[in-house]
KOLNUBA-121780 format. One record per residue: x, y, z of N, C-alpha, C in turn. Coordinates in steps of 0.001 Angstrom, whole numbers, plus 500000, padded with zeros to 6 digits. Layout:
BEGIN
XYZXYZXYZ
...
END
This chain:
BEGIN
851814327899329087851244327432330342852350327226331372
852046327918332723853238327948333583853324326591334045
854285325676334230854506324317335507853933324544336193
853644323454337260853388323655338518854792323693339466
854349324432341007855323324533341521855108323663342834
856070323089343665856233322018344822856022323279345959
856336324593346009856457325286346961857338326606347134
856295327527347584857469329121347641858877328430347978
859881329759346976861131329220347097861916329808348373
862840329001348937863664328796350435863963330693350199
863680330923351770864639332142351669866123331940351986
866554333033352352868294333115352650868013332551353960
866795333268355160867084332067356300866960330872356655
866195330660355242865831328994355665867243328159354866
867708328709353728868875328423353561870225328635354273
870511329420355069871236329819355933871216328310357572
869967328257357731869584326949358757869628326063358208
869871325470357119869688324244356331871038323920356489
871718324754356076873192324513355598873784324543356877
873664325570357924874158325246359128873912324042359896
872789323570359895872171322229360352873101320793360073
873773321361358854874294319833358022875210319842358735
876249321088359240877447320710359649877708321878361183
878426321504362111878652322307363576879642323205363030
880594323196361880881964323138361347881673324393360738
880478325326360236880113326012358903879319326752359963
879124328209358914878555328995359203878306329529357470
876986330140357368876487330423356121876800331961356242
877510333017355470877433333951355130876904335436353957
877301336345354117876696337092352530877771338276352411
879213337905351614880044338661350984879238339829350250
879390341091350888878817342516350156880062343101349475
881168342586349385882337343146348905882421344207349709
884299344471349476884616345582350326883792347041350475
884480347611351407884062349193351513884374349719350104
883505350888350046884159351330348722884342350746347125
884410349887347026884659349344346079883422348783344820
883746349214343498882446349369342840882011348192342489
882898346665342250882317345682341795881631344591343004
880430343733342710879913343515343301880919341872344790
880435341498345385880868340728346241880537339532345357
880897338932346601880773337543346184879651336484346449
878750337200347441877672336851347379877579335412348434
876691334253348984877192333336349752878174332773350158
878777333067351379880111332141351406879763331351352479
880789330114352331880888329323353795882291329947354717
881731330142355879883008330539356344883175329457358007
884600329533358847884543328484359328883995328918360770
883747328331361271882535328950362855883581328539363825
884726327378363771885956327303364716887034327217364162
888189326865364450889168326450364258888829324695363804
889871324358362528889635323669362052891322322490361904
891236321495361791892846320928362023892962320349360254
893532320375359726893981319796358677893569318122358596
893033317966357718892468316535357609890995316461357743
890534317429358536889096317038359455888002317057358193
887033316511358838885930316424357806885230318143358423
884549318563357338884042320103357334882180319636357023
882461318624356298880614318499355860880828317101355078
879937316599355409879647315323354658878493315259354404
878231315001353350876820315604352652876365314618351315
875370314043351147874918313155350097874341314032348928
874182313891347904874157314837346624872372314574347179
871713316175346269870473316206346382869976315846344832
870676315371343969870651314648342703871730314150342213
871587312934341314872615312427340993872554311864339421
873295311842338894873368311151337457874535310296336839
873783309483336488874959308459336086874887307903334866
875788307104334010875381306200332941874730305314332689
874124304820334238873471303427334280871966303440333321
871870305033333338870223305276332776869260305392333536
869281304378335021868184303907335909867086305065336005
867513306422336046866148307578336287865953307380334774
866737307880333594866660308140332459864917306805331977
865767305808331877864382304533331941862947304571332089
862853305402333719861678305948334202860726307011333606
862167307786333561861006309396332925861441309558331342
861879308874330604861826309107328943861268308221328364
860299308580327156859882307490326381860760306852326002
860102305440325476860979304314325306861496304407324134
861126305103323043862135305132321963863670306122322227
863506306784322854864668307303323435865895306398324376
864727306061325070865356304921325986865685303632325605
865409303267324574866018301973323639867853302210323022
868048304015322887868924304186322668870200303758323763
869825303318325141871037302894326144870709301356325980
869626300645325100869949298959325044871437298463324448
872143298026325173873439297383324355874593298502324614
874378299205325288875335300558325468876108300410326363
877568300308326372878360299563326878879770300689327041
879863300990326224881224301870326260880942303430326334
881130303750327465881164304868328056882218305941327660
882964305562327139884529306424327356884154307077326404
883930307251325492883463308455324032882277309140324268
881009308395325371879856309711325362880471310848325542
879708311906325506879968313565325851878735313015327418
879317313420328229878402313536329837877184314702329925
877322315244328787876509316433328587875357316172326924
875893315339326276875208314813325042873346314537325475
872776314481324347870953313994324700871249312554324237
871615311482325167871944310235325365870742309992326448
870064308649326922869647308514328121870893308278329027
871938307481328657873383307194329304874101308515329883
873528309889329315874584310914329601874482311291331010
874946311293331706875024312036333333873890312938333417
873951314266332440872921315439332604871524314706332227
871791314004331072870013313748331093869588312816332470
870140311902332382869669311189333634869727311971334796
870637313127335383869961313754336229868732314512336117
868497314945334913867211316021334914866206314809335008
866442313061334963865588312387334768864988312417335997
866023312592336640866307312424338474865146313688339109
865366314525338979864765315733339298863320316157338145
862812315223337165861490315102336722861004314044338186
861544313168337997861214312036339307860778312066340461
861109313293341178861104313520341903860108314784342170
859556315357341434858627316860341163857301315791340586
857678314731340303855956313894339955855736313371341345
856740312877342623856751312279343358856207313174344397
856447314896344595856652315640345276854821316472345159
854223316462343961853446316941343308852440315347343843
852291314750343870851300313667343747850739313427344633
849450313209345122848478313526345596848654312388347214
848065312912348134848557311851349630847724310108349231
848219309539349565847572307903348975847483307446350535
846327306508350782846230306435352549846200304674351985
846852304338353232847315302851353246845881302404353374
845518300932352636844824300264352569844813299221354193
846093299522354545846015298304355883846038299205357150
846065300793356905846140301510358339847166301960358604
848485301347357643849505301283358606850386302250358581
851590302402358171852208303617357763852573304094356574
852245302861355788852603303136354253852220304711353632
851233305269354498850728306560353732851582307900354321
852395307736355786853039307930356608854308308305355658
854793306784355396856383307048354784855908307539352995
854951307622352259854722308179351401854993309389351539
854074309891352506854169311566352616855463312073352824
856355311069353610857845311632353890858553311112352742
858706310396351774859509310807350519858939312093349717
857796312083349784856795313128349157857568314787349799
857626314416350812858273315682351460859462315474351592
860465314690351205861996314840351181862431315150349885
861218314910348381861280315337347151861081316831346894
860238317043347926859669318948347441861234319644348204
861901318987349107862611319668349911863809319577349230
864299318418348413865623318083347195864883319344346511
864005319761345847863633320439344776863709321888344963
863510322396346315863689323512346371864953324014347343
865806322759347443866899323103347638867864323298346213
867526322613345225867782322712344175867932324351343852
866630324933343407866334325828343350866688327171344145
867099326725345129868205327658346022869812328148345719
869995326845344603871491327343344625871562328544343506
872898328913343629873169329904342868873369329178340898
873141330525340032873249330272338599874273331142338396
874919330431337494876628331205337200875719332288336031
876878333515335909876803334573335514876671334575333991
877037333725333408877194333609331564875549333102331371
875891333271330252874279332532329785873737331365329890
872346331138329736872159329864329879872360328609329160
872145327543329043872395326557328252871353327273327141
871617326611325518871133326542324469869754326303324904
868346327032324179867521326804324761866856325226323864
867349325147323281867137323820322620867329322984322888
868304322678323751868909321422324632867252320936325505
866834322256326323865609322249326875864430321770326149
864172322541325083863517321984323894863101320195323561
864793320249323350865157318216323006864304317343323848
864901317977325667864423316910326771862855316864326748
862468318148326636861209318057326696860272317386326041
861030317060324674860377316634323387860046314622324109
860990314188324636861159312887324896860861312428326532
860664313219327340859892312819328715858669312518328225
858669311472329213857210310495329026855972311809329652
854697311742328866853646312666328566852976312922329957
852978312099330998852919312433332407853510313540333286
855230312718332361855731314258332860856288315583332511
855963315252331272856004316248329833855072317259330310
853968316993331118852861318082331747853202318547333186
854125318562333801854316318916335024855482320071334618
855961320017333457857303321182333061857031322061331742
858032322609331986858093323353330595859634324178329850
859805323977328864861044324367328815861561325240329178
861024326349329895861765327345331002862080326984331834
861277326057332745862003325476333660863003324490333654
862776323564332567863954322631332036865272323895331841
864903324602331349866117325322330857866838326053332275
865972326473333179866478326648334527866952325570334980
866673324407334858867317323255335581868737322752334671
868658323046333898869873322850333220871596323867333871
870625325579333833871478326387334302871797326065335560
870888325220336660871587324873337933872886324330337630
872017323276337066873070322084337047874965322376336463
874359323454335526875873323602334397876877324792336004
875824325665336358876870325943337553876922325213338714
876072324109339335876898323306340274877134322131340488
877660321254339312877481320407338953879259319550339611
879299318637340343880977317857341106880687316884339935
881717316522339646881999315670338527882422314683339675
882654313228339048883470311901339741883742310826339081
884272309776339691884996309088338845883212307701337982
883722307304337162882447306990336319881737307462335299
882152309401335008881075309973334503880034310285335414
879931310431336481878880310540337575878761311721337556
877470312502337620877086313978338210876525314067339504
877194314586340453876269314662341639876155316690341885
875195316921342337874405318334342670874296317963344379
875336318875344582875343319414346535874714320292346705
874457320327347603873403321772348581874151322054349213
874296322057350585875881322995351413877088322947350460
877386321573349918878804321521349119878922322838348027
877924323437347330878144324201346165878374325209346713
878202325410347769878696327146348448879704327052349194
881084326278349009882312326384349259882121327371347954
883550328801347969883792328929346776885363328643345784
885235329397345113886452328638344367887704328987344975
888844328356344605890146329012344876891146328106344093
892125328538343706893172327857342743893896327362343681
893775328046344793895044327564346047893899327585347528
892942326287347228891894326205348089892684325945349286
891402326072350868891652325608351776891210324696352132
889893323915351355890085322436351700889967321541350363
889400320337350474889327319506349586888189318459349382
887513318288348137886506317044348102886931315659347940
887241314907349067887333313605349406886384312339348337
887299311587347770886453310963346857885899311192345429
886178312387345052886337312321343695887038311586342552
888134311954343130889288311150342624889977309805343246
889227309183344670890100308272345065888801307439345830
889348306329345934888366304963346356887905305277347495
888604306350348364888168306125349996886659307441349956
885514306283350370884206306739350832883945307271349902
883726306132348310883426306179347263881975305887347691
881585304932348336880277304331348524879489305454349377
880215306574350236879614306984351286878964308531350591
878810309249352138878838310649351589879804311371350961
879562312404350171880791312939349708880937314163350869
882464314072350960883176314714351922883963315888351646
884332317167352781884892318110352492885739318071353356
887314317914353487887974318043354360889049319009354079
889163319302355209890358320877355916891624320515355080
892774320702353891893827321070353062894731321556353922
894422322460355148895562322715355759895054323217357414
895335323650358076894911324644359518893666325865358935
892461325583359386891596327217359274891767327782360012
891679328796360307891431329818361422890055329898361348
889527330644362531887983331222362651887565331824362094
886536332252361298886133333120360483886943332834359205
888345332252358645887987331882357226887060331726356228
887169332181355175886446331553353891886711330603353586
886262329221353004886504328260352722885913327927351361
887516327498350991887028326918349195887705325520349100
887312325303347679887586324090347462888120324428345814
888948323421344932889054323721343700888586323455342938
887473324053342079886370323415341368887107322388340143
888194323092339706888839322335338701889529320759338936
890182320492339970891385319539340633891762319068339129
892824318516339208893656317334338350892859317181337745
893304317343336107894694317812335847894358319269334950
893482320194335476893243321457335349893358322277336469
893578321912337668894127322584338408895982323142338098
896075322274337465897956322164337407897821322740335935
897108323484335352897420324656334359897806325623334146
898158326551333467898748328123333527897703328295334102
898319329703334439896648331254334967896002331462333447
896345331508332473895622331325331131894528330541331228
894942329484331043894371327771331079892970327683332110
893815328374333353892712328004334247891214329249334550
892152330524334171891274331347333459890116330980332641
890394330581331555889341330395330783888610329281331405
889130328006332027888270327313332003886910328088333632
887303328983334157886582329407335218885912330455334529
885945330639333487884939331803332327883774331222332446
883362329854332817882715328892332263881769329329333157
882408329530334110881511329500335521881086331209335641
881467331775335015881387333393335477881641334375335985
883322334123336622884286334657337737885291334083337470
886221335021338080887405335146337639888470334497338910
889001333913339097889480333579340612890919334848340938
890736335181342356891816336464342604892692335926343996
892655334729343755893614333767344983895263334171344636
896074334156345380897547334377345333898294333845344169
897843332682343610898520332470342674897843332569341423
896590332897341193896101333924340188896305335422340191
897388335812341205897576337192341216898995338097341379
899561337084341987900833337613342556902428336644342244
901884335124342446902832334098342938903161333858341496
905056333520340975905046332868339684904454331683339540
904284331305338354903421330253337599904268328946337222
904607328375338462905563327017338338904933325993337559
903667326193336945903304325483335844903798325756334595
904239326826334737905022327165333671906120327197333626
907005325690333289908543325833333549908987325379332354
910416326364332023910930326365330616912658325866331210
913353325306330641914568324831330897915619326169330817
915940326698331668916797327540332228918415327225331210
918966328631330428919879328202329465920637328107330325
921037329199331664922058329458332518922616327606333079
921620327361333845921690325862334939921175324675334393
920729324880333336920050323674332642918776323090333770
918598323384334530917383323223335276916245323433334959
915483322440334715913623323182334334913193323600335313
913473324838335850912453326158336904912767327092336651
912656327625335092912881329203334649911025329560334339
910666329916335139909014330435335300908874331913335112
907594331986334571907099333505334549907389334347336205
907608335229336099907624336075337607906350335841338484
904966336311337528903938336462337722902609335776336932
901825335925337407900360335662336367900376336068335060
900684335569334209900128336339333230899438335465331854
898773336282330846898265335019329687899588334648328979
899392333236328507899850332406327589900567333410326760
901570333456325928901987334567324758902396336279325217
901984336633326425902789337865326716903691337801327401
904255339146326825905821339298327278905781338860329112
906476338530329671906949338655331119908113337954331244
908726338244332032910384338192332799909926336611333276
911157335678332803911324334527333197912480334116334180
912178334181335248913193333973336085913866332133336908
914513331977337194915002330439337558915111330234338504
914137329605339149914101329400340985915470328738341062
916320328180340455917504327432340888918644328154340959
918851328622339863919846329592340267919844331397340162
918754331867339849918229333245340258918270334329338756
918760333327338223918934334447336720917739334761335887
917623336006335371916871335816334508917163335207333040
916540335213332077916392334662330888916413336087330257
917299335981329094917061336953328166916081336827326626
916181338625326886914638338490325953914456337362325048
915358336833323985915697336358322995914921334927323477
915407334391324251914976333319324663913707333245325160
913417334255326368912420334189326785911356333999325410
911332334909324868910015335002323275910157333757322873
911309332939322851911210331684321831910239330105323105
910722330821324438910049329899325140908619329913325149
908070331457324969906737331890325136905634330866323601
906858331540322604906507330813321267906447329473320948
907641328719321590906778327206321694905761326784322308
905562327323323695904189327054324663903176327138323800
903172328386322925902180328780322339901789327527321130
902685327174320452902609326147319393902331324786319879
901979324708321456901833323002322007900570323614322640
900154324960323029898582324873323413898082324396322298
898074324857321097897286324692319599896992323575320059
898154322218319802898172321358319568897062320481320622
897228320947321884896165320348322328895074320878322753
894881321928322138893596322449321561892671322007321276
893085320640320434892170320046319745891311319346320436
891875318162321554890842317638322317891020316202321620
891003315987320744891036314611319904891738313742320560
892017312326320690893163311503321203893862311338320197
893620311368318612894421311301317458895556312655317562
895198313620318368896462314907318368897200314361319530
897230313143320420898178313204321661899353312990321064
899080311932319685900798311572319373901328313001318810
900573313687318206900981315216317881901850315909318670
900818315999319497901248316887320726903039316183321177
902741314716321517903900314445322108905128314503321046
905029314791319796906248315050318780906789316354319012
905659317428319032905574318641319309906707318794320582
906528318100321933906871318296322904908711317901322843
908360317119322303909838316139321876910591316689321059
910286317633320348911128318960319400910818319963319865
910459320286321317910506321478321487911156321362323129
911940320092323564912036319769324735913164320568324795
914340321530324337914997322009324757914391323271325692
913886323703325629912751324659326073911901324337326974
910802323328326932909755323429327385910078322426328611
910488322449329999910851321891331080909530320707331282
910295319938332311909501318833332335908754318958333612
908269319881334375907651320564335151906511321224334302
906400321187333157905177322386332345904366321581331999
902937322167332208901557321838332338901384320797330967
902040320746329956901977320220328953902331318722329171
903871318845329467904183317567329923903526316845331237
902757317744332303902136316936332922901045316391332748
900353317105331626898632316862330737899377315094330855
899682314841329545900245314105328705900772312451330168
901700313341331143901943312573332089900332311914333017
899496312441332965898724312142333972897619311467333049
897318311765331974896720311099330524897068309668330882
898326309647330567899082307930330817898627306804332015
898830308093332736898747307698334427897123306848334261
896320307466334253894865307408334243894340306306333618
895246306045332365895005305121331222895647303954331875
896456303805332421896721302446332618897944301723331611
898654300760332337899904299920331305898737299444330691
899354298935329217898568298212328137899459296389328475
898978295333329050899514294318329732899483293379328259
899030293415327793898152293072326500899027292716325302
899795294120325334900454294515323963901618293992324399
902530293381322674903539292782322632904738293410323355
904792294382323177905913294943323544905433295770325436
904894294507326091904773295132327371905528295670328368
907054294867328284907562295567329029908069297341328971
908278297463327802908392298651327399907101299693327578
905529299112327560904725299557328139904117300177329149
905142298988330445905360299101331364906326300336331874
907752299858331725908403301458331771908222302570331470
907216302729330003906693304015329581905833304718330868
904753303294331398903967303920332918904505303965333834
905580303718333864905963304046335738907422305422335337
907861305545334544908572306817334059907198307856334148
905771307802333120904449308792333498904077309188334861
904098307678335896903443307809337512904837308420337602
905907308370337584907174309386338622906887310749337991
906606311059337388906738312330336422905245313404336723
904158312433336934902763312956337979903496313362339373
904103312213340025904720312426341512905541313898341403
906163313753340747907323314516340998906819316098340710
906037316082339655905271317248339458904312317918340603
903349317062341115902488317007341979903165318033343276
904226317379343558905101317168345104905576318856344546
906162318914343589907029320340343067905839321610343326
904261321240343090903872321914342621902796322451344013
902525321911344668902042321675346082903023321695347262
904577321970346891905328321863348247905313320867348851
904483320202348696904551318681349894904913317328349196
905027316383349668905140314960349576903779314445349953
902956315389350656901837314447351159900814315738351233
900307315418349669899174316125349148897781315157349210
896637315214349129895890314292349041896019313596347736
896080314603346579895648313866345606896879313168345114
898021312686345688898687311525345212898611310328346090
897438310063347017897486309128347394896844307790346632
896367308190345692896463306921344643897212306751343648
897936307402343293899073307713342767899964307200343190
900396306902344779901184306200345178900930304531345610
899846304782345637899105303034345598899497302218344462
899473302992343151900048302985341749901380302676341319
902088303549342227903727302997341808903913302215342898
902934302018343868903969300623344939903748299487344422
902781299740343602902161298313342782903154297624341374
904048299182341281904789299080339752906149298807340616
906083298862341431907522298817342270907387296687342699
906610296261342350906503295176342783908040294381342500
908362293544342850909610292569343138910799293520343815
910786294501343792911931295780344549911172296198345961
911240295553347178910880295436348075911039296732348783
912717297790348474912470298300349309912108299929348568
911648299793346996910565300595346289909753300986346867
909314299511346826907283299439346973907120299890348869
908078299522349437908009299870350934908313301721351400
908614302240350257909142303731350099907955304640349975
907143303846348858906127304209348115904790303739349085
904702302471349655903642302312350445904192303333352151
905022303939352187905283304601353754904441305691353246
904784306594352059904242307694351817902495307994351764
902184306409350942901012306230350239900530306180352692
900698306149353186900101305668354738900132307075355077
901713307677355016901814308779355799900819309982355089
899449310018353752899209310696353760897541310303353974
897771309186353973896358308902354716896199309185356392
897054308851356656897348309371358418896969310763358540
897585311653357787896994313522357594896096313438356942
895620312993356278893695313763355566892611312710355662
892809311345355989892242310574356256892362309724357475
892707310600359031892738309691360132892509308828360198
890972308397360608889922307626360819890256306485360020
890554306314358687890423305565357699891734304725358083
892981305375358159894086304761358710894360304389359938
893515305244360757893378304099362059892208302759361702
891157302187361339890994301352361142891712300490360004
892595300896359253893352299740358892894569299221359575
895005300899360596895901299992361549895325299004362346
894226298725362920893276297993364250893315296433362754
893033296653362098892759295409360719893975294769360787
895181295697360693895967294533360280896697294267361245
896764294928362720897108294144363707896729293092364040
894931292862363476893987291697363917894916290958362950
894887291418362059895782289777361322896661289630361657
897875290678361981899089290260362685899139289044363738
897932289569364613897755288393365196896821287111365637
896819287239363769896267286055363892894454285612364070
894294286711364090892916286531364683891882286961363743
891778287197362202891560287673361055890830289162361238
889993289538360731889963291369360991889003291295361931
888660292766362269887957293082363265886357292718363291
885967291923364113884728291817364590884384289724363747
885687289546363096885009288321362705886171287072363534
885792286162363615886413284661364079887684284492363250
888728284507363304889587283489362922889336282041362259
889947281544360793889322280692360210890801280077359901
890992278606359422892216277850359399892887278589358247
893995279041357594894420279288356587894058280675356249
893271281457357145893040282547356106894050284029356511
894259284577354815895255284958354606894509286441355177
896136287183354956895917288371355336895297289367354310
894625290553354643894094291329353497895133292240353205
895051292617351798896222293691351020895871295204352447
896770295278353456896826296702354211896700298066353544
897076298309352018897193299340351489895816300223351890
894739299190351609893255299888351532892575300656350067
893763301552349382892836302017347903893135301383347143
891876301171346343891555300414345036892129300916343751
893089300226343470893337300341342408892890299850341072
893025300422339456892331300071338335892559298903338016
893975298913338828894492297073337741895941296786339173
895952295069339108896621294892340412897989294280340051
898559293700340888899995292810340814899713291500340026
898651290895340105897938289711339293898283290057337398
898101292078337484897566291669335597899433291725335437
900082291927336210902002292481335619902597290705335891
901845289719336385902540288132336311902680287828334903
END
């Protein structure tokens, strides 16, 4: 028995006006691939309709579904023996975000998008008092059919679909209301949306964009998603801002991967874009050496002896030394190729029981394997993420272990991006001004940088904390409120960090 449906699906022009509508900044396109050429295009792109300045916002856009751990849709649309399974469910860090949990991100979004197709589907209800209640019914009613078949608009990556059993599972446990409005083809289509356009964020959160999913990919994007990774306009829309100068008519991407799979070999990042069904053919998937791949140079002792070019994990290629220009001979080169190869295994595994592995691995193979290579930055940014342990006896040593990890993210980051003022170390540097505490003119090194890169990708944001803390400068507490006897000034930094100067007393 077929579902029912909310409504014929969007064409290309009504998708084309939708997406233009959201932003003045965008223009919706249709890549036919070159002249001549036998493989197919690329199919929707966003491209830019002006000139664009580095920093600027491109689209700000609220997800047209969302999923989280809280359960809150999950609750609604699964029977309760399912849903008894998130009573007492507390520790997040071991689900799979993809597991048949009510807690998992994916189920609770498909809970999200059952929710919304009962809401969209349900019959007009006329207010008992006249008033508008039947009014604003009809308009969630019609902002649900319009999430749904914007849904249904986006593109499905090229590999197969999810397991059709996964579909199967959900279906088995939606409450019998709405167990009759679907069917596992369509569950199983809603799954394939989701697995190709699915922004990950911080929480375990799934959010599903409509303009956002038709940026396309690039290893060496031209802009960036604001808020994934960092506190600023966590609460708000999620944002796309300009990485560097567009020109007119650009394509515009974003990196589906970021930190800390962006900073992988062309191997690494290869496969993980298999996932998706394309192959990325950006400059440094094609041409540029692979400074993720740095092996300690016998000539200069310098770690920047890199592959020339792209190539997989384990084949031969010429290792050359941005420092002092030599190549590496064969002999060496094979033995550098051959340890890389013996520390992917290792973290292959995925386990947290292989990190101490891995890091023995790394530690007997450190004559070789430079401290610039994707390995040592996994491992570095692992740390980073995790946090000092304040706790454990031996803290200070805890301590130094994390702020040796945060310089070793920095330093990588900065090497690997050309700049000092990338977006994504601006919490990163919130991080070490915080570890820099009692060394005044550290933390003042580290908070100039942590400003000067909010000033480039986040104007707006750094001009109202300049207007804030002038108000306190003088005296007059922040903007728009009274001055009160004693009250102190607010921390100027602005991002939130996991843990503060309070837990290192």
């Amino acid at each position: 028995m077929a579902s029912p449906v909310v409504g014929p699906p969007l064409t290309h022009s009504e998708v084309k006006a939708q997406v233009e509508a959201a932003s003045p900044a965008l223009l919706l396109e249709v890549d036919q691939g070159l002249p001549g050429s036998s493989g197919p295009g690329k199919g929707r792109i966003l491209v830019a309709r002006r000139s664009i300045g580095v920093g600027e916002v491109l689209l700000a856009e609220w997800p047209i579904f969302q999923g989280t751990p809280s359960a809150s849709q999950s609750r609604k649309a699964f029977e309760a023996g399912f849903v008894a399974l998130a009573d007492n469910f507390e520790d997040f860090t071991d689900l799979d975000e993809d597991c048949l949990h009510p807690c998992s991100a994916l189920c609770d979004c498909v809970a999200g998008i059952m929710l919304a197709k009962q809401q969209a589907l349900a019959q007009g209800v006329r207010s008992d008092s006249g008033g508008c209640g039947g009014v604003e019914a009809e308009e969630r009613r019609e902002r649900s059919r319009l999430r749904l078949l914007q849904l249904g608009a986006l593109c499905r990556s090229a590999t197969e679909s999810p397991p059709s059993d996964c579909a199967q599972s959900l279906l088995g446990v939606l409450r019998p209301g709405l167990r009759e409005l679907t069917s596992e083809d369509e569950l199983n289509d809603f799954l394939h949306v989701l697995s190709s356009n699915r922004f990950g964020s911080a929480g375990s959160q799934l959010d599903v964009m409509f303009a956002g999913s038709m940026f396309e990919h690039s290893c060496d994007p031209s802009c960036f998603v604001a808020g994934a990774w960092s506190a600023i306009a966590a609460e708000g829309p999620r944002e796309y801002r300009a990485l560097r100068d567009i020109a007119v008519g650009e394509a515009l991407s974003v990196d589906y991967m970021m930190l800390p799979g962006s900073y992988l070999g062309f191997s690494g990042r290869k496969e993980t874009l298999t996932g998706w069904g394309f192959a990325c053919s950006c400059p440094r998937c094609t041409e540029r050496p692979e400074l993720t791949r740095a092996f300690v140079c016998p000539a200069c002792e310098l770690h920047e002896l890199c592959p020339t070019r792209p190539v997989p994990s384990g084949e031969a290629v010429e290792l050359l030394c941005r420092a002092c220009g030599k190549l590496a001979e064969a002999d060496y080169s094979a033995s550098c190729l051959s340890a890389e190869t013996v520390v992917a295994q290792v973290f292959g595994g995925g386990a947290e029981d292989e990190v101490e592995k891995a890091r023995q691995e790394l530690f007997r193979l450190e004559k070789c394997l430079g401290r610039f290579h994707f390995a040592n930055f996994d491992l570095a940014w692992a740390s980073w993420l995790q946090g000092p342990d304040f706790e454990a006896e031996n803290s200070a040593e805890e301590l130094e272990d994390y702020t040796a990890a945060t310089d070793r993210v920095i330093e990588c980051i900065v090497r690997w991006s050309g700049s000092e003022l990338h977006p994504q170390l601006l919490p990163v540097y919130h991080s070490r001004a915080l570890l820099a505490h009692g060394d005044l003119d550290g933390q003042r090194c580290f908070l100039d940088l942590e400003r000067a890169v909010l000033k480039k990708y986040f104007p707006e944001e750094s001009n109202r904390q300049d207007a804030e803390i002038l108000h306190m400068v003088q005296r007059i507490g922040p903007p728009g409120a009274a001055p009160t006897a004693g009250e102190e000034a607010s921390d100027p930094v602005g991002a939130a960090g996991a843990w503060t100067l309070s837990d290192m007393d």
